[in-house]
N, C-alpha and C positions, 0 to 999 in steps of 0.2 A: 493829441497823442496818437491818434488810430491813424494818420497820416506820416506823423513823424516815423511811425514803426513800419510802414507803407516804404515811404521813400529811402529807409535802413535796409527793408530785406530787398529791394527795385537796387540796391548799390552794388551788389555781387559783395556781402560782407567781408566773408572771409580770406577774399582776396583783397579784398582794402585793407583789413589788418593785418596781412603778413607781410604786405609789402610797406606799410609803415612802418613796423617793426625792423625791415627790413635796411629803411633808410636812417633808421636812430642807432641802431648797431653799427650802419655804417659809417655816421657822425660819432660815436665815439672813437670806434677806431682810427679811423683820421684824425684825435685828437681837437674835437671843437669842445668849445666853452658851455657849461651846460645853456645857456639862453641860446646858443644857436643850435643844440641839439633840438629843444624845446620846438622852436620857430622853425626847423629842419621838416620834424614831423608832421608837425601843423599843416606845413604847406605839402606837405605829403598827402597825408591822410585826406586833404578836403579835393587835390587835384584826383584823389582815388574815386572818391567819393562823384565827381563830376565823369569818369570814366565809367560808373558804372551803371549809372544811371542813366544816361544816354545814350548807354549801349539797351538799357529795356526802351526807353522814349520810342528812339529809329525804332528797336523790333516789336513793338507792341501786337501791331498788325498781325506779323510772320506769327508770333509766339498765339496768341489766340488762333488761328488756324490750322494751327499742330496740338493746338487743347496743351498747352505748356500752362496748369492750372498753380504750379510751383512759383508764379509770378504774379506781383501784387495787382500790377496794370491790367491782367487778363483775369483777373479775380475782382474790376472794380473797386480795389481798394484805394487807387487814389487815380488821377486823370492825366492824360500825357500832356496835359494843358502847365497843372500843377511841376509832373515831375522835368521837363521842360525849366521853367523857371528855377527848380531847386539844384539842376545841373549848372544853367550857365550863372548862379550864386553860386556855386562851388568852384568853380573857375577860376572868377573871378576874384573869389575869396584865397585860393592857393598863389595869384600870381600875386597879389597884392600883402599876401605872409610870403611870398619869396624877393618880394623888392628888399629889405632891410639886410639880406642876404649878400648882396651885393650884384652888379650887373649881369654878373658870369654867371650866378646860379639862376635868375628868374630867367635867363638868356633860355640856357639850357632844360629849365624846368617848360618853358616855354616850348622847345620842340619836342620834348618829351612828350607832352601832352597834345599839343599838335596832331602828334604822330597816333596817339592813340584814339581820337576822337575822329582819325582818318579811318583806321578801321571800321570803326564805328560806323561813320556816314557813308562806308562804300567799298573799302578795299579789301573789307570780307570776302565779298564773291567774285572775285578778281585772280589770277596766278602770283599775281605777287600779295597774296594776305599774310602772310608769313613778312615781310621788310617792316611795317609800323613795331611788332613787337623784336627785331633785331634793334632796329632804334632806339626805341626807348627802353628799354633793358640795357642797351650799348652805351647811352648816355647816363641812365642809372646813375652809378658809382661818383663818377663826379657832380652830380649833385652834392654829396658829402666834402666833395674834395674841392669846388667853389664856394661853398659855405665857412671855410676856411679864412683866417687872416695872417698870412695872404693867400691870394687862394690859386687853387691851380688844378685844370683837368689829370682827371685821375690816369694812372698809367695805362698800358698800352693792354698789360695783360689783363686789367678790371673791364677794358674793353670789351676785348674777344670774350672772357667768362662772361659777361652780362648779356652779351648780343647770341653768346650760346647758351643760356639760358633761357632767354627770351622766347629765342626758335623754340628749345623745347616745352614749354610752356603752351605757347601757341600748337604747335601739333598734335599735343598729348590733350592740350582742353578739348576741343573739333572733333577727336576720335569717339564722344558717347553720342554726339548731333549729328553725325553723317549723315544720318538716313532721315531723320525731320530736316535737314538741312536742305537734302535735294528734292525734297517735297517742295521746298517754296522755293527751290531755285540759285540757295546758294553755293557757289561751287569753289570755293577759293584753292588756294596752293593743296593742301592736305587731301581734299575732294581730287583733282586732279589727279596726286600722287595714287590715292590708296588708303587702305587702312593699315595695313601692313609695312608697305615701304613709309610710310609717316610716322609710324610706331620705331620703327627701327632705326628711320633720322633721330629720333627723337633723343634714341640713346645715343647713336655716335655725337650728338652734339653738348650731351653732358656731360660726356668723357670729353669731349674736348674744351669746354667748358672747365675741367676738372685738371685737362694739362692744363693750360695758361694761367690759371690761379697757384699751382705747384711750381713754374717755373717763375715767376713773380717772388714766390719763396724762396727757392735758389739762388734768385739775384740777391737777396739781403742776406745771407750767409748760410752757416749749416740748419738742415733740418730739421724741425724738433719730433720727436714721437708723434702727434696730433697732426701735423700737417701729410705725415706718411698716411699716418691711419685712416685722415678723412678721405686723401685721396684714395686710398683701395677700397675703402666703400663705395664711396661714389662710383669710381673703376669697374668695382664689383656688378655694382644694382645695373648699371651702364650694359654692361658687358650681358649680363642675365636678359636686359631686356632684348636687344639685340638676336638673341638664341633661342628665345621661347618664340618670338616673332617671325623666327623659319622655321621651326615645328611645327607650330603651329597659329591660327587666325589667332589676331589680335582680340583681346579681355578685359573684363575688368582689373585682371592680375596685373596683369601688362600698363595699363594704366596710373596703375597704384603703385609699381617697381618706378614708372619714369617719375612720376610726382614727388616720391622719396628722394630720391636722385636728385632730382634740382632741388627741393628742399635744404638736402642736405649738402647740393656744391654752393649756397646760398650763403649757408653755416662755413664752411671752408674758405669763402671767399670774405666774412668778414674776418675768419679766426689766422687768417694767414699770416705771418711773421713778415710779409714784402707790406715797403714804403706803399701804400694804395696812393697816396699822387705822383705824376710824373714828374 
């Protein structure tokens, strides 16, 4: 048990659960059969699960020489031998719950995770660390919408919102590790940019993020109250972050305004009244 709760908190938890949750709101909305919402998450939740965990594996190293004692591996709590193996079973285990899916979804589930397990092994400290989470973020949503019978990548606008989210995601996580980060030498797109001009992407990309999900609703007809609302929030949080971030340096505050913001273009992009398949 002291392992299993070892390799739970090594998985980056609460980003494994939001983003499963993430993909089961989006299997209903697409209207799947509850057994493939079921087998939807599944193969979600354990591809999360392999993402997070060998994202501690690779930094094991890094993370003990910045005394990061918030981590199981740098606490001894379990071995990068062990956590190593409970990754590539988790892989394994999501592309194998995404075969019954159909070809289109383990396809795509497949470069999804690809894409994230590239970061992972390298593209972190690199200028393009920011493209694995436009990716998979970008392919996202069709996950839902190839899990489908029949199925079909999802529209164009679930695209662009996933792939701006993803961005902001990525530049908003990076902005509290800056400074342990260039201690051990990683420097990726956000490091390059700044803390400030990365904060302030962050928000222009929720907001746009927040248009292509509104305009997806437009295309299916008039708009209901909820779809205004969510966008001028988001609009809102977007906008605030943006303005605080040339007043002044970049904060926790500021961190916390972009998180809600994609959170909640998250919630908008499932609540939205447009066909989410193409």
């Amino acid at each position: 048990m002291r392992t299993i709760r070892a390799l739970w908190g090594a998985s980056h938890p609460g980003p494994s659960v939001v983003v499963t949750v993430l993909a089961v709101a989006l299997g209903i909305a697409a209207g799947l059969e509850p057994w493939r919402v079921v087998l939807l998450g599944a193969a979600v939740f354990c591809g999360q699960l392999s993402v997070g965990i060998s994202n501690d594996a690779i930094d094991h190293e890094r993370d003990r020489s910045v005394g990061r004692t918030d981590k199981p591996l740098v606490r001894g709590e379990v071995s990068a031998r062990t956590a190593w193996i409970a990754a590539i079973a988790s892989v394994a285990a999501a592309l194998v719950l995404s075969a019954p899916l159909g070809a289109g979804m383990l396809a795509a589930h497949a470069i999804a995770l690809a894409s994230a397990w590239s970061y992972n092994a390298g593209l972190k400290s690199t200028p393009v660390s920011i493209v694995p989470f436009v990716v998979s973020f970008g392919v996202f949503p069709s996950l839902a919408t190839l899990s489908a019978d029949p199925p079909a990548l999802a529209a164009w606008w679930a695209w662009v919102a996933g792939g701006a989210l993803g961005a902001a995601v990525h530049l908003t996580n990076v902005l509290p590790d800056l400074e342990d980060d260039r201690r051990t030498g990683v420097r990726g797109f956000a490091h390059r940019l700044g803390a400030r001009p990365a904060a302030a992407l962050a928000g222009i990309a929720v907001l746009i993020g927040a248009g292509a999900v509104l305009w997806g609703a437009v295309d299916a007809g008039p708009l209901g109250a909820v779809a205004w609302i969510l966008f001028a929030v988001v609009a809102a949080l977007a906008l605030a972050t943006v303005v605080r971030v040339i007043v002044r340096p970049p904060d926790r505050i500021v961190f916390r305004l972009v998180m809600v913001a994609a959170l909640l273009l998250a919630v908008q992009l499932v609540a939205t009244p447009g066909t989410l398949a193409s």
